[in-house]
C-alpha positions in Angstrom: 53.0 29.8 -61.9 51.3 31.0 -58.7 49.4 28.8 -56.6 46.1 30.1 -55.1 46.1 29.7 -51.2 43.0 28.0 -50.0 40.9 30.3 -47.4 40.0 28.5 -44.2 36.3 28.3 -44.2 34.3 29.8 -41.2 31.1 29.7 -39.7 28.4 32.4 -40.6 27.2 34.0 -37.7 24.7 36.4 -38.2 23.7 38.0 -41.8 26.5 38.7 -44.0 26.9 42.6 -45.0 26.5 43.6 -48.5 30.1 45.5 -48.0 31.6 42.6 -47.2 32.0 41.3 -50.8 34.5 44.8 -51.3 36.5 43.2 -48.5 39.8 41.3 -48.6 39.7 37.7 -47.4 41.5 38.8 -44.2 39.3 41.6 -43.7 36.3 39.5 -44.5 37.6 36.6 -41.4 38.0 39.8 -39.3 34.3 41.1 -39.6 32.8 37.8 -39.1 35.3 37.7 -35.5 33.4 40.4 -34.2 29.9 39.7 -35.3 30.4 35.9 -33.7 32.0 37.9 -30.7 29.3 40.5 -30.3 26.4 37.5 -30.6 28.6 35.6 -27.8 28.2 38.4 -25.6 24.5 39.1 -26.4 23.9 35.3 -25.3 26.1 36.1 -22.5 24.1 38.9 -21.0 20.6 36.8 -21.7 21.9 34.1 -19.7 22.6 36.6 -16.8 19.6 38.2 -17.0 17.6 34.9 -16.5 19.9 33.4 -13.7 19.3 36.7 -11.8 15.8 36.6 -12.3 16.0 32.5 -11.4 17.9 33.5 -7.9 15.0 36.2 -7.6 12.0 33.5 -7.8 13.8 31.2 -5.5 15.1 33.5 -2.7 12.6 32.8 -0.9 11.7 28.9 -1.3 13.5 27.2 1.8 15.6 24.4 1.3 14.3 20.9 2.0 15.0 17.8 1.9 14.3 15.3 -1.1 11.6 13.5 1.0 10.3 16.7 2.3 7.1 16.1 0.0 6.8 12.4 0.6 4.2 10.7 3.0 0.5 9.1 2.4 -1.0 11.9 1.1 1.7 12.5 -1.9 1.0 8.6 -2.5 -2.6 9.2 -3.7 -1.6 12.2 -5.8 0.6 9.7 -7.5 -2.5 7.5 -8.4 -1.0 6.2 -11.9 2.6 4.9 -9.8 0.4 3.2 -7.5 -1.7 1.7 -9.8 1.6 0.1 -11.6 2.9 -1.1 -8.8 -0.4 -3.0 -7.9 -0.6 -4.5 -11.6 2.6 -5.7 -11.4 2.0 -7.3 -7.6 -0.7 -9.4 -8.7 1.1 -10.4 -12.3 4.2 -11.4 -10.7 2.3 -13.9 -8.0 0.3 -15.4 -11.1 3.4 -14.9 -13.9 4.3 -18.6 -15.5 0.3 -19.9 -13.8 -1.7 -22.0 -15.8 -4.7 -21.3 -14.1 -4.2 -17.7 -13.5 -6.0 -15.8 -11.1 -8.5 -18.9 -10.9 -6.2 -19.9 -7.9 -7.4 -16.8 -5.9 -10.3 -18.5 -5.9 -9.4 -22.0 -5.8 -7.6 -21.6 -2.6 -10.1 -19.8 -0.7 -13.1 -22.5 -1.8 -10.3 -25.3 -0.4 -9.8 -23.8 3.0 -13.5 -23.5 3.7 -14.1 -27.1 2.5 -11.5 -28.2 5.0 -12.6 -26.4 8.2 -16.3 -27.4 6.7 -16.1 -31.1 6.3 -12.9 -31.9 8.3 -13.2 -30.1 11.4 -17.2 -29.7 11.5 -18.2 -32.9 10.3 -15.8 -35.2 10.4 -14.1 -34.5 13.8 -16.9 -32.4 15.4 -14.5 -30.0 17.4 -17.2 -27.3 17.5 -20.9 -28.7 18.1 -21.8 -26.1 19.9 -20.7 -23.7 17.2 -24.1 -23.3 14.4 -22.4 -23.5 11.1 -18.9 -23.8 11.9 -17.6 -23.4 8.5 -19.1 -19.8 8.0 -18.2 -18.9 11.6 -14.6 -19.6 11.2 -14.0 -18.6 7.6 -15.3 -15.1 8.7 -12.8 -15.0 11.0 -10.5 -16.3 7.9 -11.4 -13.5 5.7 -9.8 -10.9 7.8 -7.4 -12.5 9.8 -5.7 -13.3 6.0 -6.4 -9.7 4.8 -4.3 -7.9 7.9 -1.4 -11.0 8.1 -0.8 -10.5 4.0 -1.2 -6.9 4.7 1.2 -7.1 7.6 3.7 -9.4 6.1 4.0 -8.3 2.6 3.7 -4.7 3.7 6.8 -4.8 6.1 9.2 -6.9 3.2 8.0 -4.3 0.7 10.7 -1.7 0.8 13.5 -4.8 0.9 11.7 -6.7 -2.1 11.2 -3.8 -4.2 15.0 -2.4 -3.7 16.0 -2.1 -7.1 12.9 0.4 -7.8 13.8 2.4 -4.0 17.2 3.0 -5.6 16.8 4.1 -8.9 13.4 6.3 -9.2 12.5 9.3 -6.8 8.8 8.2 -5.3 6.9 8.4 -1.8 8.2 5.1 -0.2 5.3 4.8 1.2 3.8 3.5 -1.9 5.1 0.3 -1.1 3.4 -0.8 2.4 0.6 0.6 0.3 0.5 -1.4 -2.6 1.0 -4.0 -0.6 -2.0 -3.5 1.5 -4.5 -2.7 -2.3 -3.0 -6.5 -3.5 -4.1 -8.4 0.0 -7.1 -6.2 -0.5 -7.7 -7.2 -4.0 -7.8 -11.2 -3.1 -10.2 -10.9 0.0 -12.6 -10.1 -3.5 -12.8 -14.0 -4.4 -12.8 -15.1 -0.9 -15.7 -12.8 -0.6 -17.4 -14.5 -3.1 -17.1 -18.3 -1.7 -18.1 -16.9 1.4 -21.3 -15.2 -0.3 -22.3 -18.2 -2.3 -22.4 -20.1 1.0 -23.8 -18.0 3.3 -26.9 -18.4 0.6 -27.1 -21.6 0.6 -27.9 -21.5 4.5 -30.4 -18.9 3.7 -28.4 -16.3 4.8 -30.1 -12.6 3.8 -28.0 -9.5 3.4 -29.1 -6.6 5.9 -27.6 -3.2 6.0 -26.5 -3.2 9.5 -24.5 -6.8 8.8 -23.0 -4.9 5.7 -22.3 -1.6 7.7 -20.5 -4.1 10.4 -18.6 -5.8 7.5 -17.3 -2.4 6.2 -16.5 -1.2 9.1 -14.1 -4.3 10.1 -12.4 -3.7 7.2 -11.6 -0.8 7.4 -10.0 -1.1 10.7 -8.1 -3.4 9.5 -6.9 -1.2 6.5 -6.1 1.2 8.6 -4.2 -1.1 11.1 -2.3 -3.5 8.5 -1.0 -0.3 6.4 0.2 1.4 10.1 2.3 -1.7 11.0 3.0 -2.0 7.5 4.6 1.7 7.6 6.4 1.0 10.7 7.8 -2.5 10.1 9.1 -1.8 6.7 11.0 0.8 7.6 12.1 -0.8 10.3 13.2 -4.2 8.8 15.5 -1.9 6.2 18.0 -1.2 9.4 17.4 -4.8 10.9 16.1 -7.7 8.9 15.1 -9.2 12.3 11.6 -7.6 12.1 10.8 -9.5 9.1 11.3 -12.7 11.3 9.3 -11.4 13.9 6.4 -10.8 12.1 6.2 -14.0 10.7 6.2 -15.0 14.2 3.5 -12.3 15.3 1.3 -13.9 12.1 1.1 -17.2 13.8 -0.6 -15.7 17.5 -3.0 -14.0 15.5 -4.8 -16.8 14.4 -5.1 -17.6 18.1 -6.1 -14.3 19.6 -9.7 -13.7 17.6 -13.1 -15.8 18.0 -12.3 -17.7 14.9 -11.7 -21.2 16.1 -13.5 -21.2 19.2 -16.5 -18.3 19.6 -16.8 -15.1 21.6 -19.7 -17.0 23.9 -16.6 -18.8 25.2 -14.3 -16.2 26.3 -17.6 -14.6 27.9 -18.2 -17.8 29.9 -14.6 -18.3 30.8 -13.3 -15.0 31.9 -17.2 -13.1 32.6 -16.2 -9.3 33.3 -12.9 -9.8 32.2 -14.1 -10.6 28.5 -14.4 -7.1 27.9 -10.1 -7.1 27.9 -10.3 -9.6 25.0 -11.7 -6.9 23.4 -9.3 -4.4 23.6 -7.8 -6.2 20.6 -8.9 -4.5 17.2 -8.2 -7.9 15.6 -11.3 -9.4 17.5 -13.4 -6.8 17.0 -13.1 -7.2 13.5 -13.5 -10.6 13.1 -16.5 -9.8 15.2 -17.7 -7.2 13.0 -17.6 -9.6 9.9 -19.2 -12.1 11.9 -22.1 -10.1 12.1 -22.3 -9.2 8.9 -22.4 -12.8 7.8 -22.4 -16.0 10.3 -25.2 -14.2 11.8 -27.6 -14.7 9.3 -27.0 -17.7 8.7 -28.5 -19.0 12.0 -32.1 -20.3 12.9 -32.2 -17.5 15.5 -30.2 -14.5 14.1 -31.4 -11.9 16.6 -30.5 -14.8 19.5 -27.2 -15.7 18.4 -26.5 -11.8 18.0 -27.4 -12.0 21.8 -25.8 -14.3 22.7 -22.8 -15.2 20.6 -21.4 -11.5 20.5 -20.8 -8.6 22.5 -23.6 -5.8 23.3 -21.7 -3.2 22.3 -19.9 -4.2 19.6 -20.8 -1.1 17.3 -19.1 1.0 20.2 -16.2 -0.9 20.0 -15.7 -0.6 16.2 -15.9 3.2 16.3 -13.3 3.0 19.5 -10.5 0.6 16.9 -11.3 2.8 14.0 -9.5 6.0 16.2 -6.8 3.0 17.4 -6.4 2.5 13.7 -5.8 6.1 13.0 -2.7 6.3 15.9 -1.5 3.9 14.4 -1.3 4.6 11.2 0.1 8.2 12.4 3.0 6.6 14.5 3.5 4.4 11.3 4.1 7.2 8.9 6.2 9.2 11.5 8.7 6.3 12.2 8.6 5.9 8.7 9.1 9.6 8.0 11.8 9.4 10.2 13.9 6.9 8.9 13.3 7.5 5.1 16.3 9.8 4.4 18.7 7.3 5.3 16.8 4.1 3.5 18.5 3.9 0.0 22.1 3.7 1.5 20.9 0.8 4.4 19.8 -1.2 1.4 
């Protein structure tokens, strides 16, 4: 009895011809060769067609590096991976915290009380100082905005190293970030400085508030330029991180904050105008006006007396110092970037 021999089943490619059910089983496996053949070479020539036409389009596009489209500016088009990367700053400081963000506030309230009641009242260090506690947590306010700004900025690249290596982003978004968080808690020291510049009978004016935003935004400018240039920096030698911790503990020093500017100007007369080549003081200046001022018997006096004539002028002068700055920042920064992810 003869046994039937199993065909050897085969993929269909392409519609099957009507003649092919007058065709033997090898003759059948034969025709359906070519017609899978014949689409093989139809894909074949498609593909050449669009990797000729791909070489066309990009004959002319240079090459460049992977960073070639990094820097500040790329950081702001990538609004949504900054925005992340603030959100999760601020959740990781308060992650496991009872109290939450309250302690943004707590903190602030605690420090003023301190140089308030300790310093003003109870030791009396600064008599001649009116309102001691508004004058120096002015000078709080920013000095803690640019150190945080400074500080965090310049560990940012280190801290954040499992994100550098793994996802293609602007690493400037970092010192960045960095800079929007200590930005985002000079908010609630804002507001204890608000509530008691009110109860001294303090009155907003526009040029106080023009002088207010103009300190800060030197010191945007300046904290995210050192920021730039440190971080980078402290990639190749973890030394700079010490020295900025360091560098944080002269500032404090270097600004009217503890002692005021009528000091320096009695001390060192026509020299006092060197104590303001520092953009630091300036600010803290700035912000001064904008708030310790007005909470004087005398504004306009104290304005006279207690700052500098032309303190406006020298605003405008440390917003272009900012801007160097922030330019040298971003080209040391630029510079070193290629060679980041293998120093970590």
């Amino acid at each position: 009895m003869a046994v039937a021999t199993p065909v050897e089943a085969e993929p269909e490619v392409g519609p099957a011809l009507e003649s092919d059910a007058d065709l033997t089983p090898q003759e059948r496996r034969r025709a359906r060769r070519e017609r899978r053949l014949a689409h093989q070479a139809e894909l074949a020539a498609k593909a050449q067609v669009a990797r000729a036409a791909h070489a066309a389009a990009i004959a002319g596009v240079p090459l460049r590096p992977p960073t070639a489209d990094n820097g500040l500016p790329a950081v702001f088009k990538k609004r949504y991976l900054l925005k992340l990367l603030v959100k999760r700053e601020i959740s990781a400081r308060y992650q496991a915290s009872f109290l939450g963000l309250l302690w943004s506030y707590i903190g602030p309230a605690c420090q003023f009380f301190v140089y308030w009641f300790v310093m003003g009242e109870i030791l009396s260090l600064h008599d001649q100082v009116e309102n001691f506690g508004i004058h120096i947590f002015c000078g709080l306010i920013l000095v803690h905005f640019f150190t945080e700004t400074f500080g965090a900025g310049t560990r940012s690249i280190v801290g954040n190293k499992a994100i550098v290596m793994k996802l293609p982003m602007p690493r400037e978004m970092f010192p960045v970030a960095s800079m929007l968080v200590s930005l985002f808690h000079v908010i609630p020291q804002l507001v204890i400085l608000v509530i008691a510049c009110l109860a001294y009978g303090w009155v907003p004016d526009a040029v106080g508030m023009a002088a207010f935003g103009l300190s800060m935004f030197i010191a945007m400018l300046l904290g995210t330029g050192c920021a730039l240039l440190f971080s980078a920096a402290n990639v190749y030698f973890r030394d700079f991180g010490k020295l900025v911790s360091i560098m944080q503990m002269f500032i404090r020093f270097s600004v009217p904050m503890i002692y005021p500017y009528s000091l320096v100007d009695d001390r060192f007369g026509e020299g006092a105008k060197y104590y303001l080549f520092n953009p630091l003081a300036d600010c803290v200046l700035l912000v001064q006006r904008g708030f310790w001022v007005g909470t004087t018997k005398d504004p306009a006096t104290t304005a006279e007396t207690d700052l500098p004539p032309d303190l406006f002028m020298w605003g405008f002068i440390m917003v272009g110092v900012g801007f160097v700055v922030l330019v040298i920042g971003q080209l040391v920064f630029s510079k070193l970037d290629n060679r980041i992810p293998e120093r970590l």
